[in-house]
N, C-alpha and C positions, 0 to 999 in steps of 0.2 A: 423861544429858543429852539423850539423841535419845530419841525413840519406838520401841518395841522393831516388830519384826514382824508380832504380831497387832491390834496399835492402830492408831487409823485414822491419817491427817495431820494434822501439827496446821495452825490456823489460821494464811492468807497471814501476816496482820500478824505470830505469833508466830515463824514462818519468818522474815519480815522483820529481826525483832530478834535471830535469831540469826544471820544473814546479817553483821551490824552489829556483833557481839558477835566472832565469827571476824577481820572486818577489824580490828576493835580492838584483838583478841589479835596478829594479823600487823604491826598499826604498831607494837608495844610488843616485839616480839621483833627488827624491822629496827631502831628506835630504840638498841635494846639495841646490835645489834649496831654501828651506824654512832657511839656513843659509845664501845668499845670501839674500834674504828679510830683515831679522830678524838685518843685521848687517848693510841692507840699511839705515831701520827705523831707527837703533839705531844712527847711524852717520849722516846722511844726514838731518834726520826731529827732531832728540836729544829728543826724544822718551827713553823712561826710557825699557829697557831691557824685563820685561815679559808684558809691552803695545807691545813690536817692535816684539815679538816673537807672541803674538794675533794676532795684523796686518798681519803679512806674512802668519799665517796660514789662516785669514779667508780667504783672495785675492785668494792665494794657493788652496785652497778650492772653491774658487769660490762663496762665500757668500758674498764680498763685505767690506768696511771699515767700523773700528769699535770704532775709535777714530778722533777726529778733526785735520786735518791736518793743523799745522802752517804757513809755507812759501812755495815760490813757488818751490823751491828746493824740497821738498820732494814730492810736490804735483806730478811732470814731474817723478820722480823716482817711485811714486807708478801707475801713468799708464802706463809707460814700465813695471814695473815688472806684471803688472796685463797682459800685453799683453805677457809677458815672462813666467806668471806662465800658461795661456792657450797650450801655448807651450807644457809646461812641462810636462800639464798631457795628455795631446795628444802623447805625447812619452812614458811614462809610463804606460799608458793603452795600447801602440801598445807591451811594455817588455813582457809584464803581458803576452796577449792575443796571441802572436807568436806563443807559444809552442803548446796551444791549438790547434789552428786553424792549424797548421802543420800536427798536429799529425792527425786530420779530413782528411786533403787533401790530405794524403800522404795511410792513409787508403779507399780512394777511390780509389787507382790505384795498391793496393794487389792484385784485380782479375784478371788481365793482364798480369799476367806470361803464 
C-alpha cells in the first residue's frame, strides 16, 4: 500500500487520496463501533433509540454516561463497551495518523540515494 524505502514519494494529490482513504477507513470503524453501542443500549438496558444512540456516542467520545442505567445487565455492557470504545479510538487515531507519519518517515530517507 505505501512505498517501500528505495522509491521516491509519491505524488501530493495521491498522498492526498490516501490521507482520505485512512479517514474513511477510521469513520467506518467509529461507525462500526457507535452501532455496536447504540444497538447495545437499545437491547440490553431497553433504552429508547436516540437515549441509546447519546450513550454510545458520549462513552465513544469519552465523555462519560448520560443517562441512568437500570440493571445490571446493561450496567457490565456499558463498561466493556466503554473499555471497547477506548480501543477503538486508539485504532482510529493510529488510521487517521499512518499516512502522515509515513509520508514524514519515508521523507527522511530521500537523501540516501
Amino acid at each position: 500500500m505505501y512505498e517501500r524505502r528505495g522509491e521516491p514519494l509519491v505524488s501530493r494529490v495521491k498522498w492526498i487520496l490516501r490521507v482520505l482513504r485512512s479517514l474513511r477507513s477510521a469513520l467506518l470503524v467509529l461507525m462500526t463501533a457507535l452501532l455496536i453501542g447504540v444497538m447495545g443500549y437499545h437491547f440490553i438496558g431497553h433504552i429508547d433509540w436516540v437515549d441509546s444512540l447519546l450513550e454510545a456516542s458520549m462513552i465513544l467520545a469519552g465523555m462519560g454516561p448520560s443517562v441512568t442505567l437500570r440493571n445490571d445487565a446493561v450496567k457490565i455492557f456499558a463498561s466493556v463497551y466503554a473499555l471497547f470504545s477506548g480501543f477503538v479510538f486508539l485504532a482510529a487515531a493510529g488510521i487517521v495518523i499512518a499516512p502522515v507519519l509515513h509520508r514524514l518517515m519515508h521523507s527522511f530517507h530521500q537523501d540516501e540515494k
